[in-house]
C-alpha positions as CSV (number, residue, x, y, z in Angstrom):
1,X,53.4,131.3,128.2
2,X,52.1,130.4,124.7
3,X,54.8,128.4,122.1
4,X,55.2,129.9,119.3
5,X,54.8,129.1,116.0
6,X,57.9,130.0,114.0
7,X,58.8,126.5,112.4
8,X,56.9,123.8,111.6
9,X,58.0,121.7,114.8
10,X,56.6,124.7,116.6
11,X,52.9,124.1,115.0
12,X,53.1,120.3,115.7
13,X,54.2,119.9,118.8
14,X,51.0,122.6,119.6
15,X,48.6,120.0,117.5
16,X,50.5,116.8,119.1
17,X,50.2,118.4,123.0
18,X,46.5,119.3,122.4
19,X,45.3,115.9,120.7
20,X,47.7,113.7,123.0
21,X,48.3,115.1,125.7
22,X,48.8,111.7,127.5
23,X,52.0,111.3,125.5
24,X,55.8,112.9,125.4
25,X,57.0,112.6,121.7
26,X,60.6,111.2,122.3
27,X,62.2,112.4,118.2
28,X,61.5,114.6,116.1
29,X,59.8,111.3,113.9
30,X,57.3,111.0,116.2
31,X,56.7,114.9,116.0
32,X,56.0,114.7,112.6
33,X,53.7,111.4,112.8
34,X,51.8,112.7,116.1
35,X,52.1,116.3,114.7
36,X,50.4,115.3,111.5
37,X,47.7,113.8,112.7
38,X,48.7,110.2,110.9
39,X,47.5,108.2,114.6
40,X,44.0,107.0,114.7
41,X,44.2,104.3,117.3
42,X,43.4,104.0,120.5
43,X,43.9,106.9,123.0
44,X,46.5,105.2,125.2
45,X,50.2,105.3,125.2
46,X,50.6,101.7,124.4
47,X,48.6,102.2,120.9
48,X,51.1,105.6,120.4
49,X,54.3,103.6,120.9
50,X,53.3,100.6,118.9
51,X,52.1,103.2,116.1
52,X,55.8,105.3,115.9
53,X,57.5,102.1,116.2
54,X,56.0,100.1,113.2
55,X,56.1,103.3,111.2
56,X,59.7,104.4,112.0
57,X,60.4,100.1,110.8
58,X,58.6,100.9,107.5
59,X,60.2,103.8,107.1
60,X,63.9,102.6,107.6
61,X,62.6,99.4,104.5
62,X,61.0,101.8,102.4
63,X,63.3,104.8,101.5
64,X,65.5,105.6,104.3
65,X,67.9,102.6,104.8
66,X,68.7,103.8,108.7
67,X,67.1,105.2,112.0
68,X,69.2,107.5,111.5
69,X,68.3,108.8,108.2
70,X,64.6,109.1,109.2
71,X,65.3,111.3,112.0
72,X,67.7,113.6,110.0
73,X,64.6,113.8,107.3
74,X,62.4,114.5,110.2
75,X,64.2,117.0,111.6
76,X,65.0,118.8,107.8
77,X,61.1,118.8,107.5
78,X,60.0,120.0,110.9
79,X,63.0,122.8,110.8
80,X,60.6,124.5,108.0
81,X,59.8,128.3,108.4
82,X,56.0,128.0,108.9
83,X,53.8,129.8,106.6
84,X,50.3,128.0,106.8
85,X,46.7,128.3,106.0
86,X,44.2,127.0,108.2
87,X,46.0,127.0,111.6
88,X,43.0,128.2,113.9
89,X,44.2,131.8,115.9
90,X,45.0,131.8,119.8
91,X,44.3,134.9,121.9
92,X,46.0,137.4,121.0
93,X,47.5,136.9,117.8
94,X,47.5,139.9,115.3
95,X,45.7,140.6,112.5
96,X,42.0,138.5,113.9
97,X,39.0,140.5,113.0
98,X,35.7,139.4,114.4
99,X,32.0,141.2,112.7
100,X,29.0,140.3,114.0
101,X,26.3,139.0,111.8
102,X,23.1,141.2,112.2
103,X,19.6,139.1,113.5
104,X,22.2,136.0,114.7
105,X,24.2,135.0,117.8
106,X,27.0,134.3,115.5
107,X,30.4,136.0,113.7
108,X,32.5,135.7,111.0
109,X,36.6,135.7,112.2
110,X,39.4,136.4,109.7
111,X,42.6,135.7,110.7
112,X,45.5,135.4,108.8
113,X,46.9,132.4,106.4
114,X,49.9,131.8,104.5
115,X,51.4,135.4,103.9
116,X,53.5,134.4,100.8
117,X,50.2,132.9,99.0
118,X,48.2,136.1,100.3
119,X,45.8,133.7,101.7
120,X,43.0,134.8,105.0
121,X,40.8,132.2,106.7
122,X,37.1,132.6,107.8
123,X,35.1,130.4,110.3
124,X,32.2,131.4,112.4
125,X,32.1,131.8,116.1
126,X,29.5,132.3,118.5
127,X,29.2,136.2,119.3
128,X,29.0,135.4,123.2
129,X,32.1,133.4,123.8
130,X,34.1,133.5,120.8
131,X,34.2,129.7,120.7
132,X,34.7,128.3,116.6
133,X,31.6,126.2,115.3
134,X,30.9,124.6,111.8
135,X,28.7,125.9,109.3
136,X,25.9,126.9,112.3
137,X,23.3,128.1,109.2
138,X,22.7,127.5,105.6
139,X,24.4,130.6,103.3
140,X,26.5,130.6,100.6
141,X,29.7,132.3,100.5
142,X,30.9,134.7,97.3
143,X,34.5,135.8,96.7
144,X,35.6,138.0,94.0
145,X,37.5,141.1,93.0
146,X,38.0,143.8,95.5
147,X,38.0,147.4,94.9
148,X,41.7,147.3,94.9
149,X,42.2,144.4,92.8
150,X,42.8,144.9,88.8
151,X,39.4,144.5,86.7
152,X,38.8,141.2,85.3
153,X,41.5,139.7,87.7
154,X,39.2,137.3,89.2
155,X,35.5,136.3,88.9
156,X,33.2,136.2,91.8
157,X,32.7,132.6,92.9
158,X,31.6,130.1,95.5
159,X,33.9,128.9,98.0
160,X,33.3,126.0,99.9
161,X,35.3,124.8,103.0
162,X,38.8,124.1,102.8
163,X,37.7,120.6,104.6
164,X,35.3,119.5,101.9
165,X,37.8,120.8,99.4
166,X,40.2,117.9,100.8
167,X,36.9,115.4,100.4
168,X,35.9,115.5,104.1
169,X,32.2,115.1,104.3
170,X,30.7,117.6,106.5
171,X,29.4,115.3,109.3
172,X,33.2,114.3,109.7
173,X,35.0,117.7,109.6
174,X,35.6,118.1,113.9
175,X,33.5,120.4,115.4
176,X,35.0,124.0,115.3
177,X,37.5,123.0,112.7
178,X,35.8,124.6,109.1
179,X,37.2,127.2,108.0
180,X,37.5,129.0,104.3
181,X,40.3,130.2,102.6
182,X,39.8,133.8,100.8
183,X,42.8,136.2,99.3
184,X,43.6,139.6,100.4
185,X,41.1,141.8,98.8
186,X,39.0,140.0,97.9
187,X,35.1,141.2,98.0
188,X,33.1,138.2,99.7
189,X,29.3,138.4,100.0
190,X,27.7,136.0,102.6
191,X,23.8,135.1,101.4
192,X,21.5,133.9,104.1
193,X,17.7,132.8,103.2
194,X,15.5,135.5,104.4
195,X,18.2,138.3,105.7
196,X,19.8,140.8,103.9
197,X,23.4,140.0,102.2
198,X,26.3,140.9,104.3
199,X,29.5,141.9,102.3
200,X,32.8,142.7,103.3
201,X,36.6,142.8,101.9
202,X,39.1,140.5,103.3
203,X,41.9,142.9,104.8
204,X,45.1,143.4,102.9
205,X,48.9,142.8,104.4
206,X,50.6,145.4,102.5
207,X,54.2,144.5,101.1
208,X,55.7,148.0,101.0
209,X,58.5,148.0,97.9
210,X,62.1,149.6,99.0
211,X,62.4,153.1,97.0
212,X,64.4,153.1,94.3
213,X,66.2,156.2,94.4
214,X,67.0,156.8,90.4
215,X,63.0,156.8,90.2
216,X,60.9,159.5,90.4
217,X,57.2,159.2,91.9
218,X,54.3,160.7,90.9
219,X,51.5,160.8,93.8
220,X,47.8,160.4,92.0
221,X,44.7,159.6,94.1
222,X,43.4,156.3,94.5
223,X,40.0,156.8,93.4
224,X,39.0,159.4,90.9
């Protein structure tokens, strides 16, 4: 049975399990260091323990005075209602939509971000097995107002990876990590040298308002 990913202690004990598998966090502190990704020592228990242990003694000298008061912080911080962007999808989830790419053995994925910001990822997958890859051909990638959205509400633009955005170079983002951050509604327009331009719009989680009973509505179409 998949964990869930309600909190964020939920999503970090997922990333800690997968990326250290040889080790048990024993606090929430060392869910939120491991969960992080802050470790980039050796792969052994013995680097993991020496790691939580110096950074639990800076912690206590920096700002928190007492063990204690790091792991109340720890657990305040991990208790967070998660709402994220980036966090790839597992089987099943909802709201995944994978589109082949015509004349390639690859697809585009959306699948959901951060619902408060509006925010939808995109990576690329191979068609055959679904598995994530980075950037498998050269394209550029164009986002801009939907047919939905207000004119003049945004201009079309480029978007690069949410990796490079963060100054990762490309040869150092980890293999079937990229991914791109888009906004419900938005029209995006994928060029590839020598294929025809593939355009879709970036599906839209709709937020319906309560009725207010002292209004009246007037139903009009959509389009004219």
């Amino acid at each position: 049975m998949r964990s869930s990913r309600e909190t964020l202690r939920d999503v970090y004990l997922e990333f800690a399990a997968k990326h250290y598998p040889y080790y048990t966090p024993k606090n929430d502190h060392e869910i939120f260091l491991l969960g992080g990704g802050s470790y980039k020592g050796p792969n052994s228990v013995e680097g993991i323990t020496q790691h939580v242990k110096e950074r639990m003694k800076n912690a206590i000298s920096a700002w928190a005075g007492t063990r204690e008061a790091v792991l109340r912080n720890a657990s305040k911080t991990l208790d967070t209602k998660a709402d994220f962007t980036g966090l790839k999808p597992r089987p099943g989830d909802p709201g995944v939509f994978i589109r082949s790419l015509p004349d390639s053995d690859y697809s585009i994925r959306l699948f959901p971000g951060s619902k408060a910001a509006s925010e939808y990822c995109l990576d690329f997958v191979l068609s055959a097995t679904g598995e994530p890859v980075n950037s498998p051909f050269k394209f550029n990638l164009l986002a801009g107002a939907g047919p939905t959205t207000p004119v003049g509400f945004v201009p079309t633009v480029g978007v690069q990876a949410l990796e490079r955005s963060f100054g990762i170079a490309q040869k150092d983002i980890l293999p079937g990590a990229e991914k791109f951050v888009l906004r419900d509604g938005q029209l995006c327009t994928l060029q590839r040298p020598g294929h025809k331009d593939v355009q879709f719009t970036v599906p839209m989680r709709r937020r319906p308002e309560p009725p207010n009973p002292n209004v009246v509505v007037l139903e009009l179409p959509q389009y004219a």
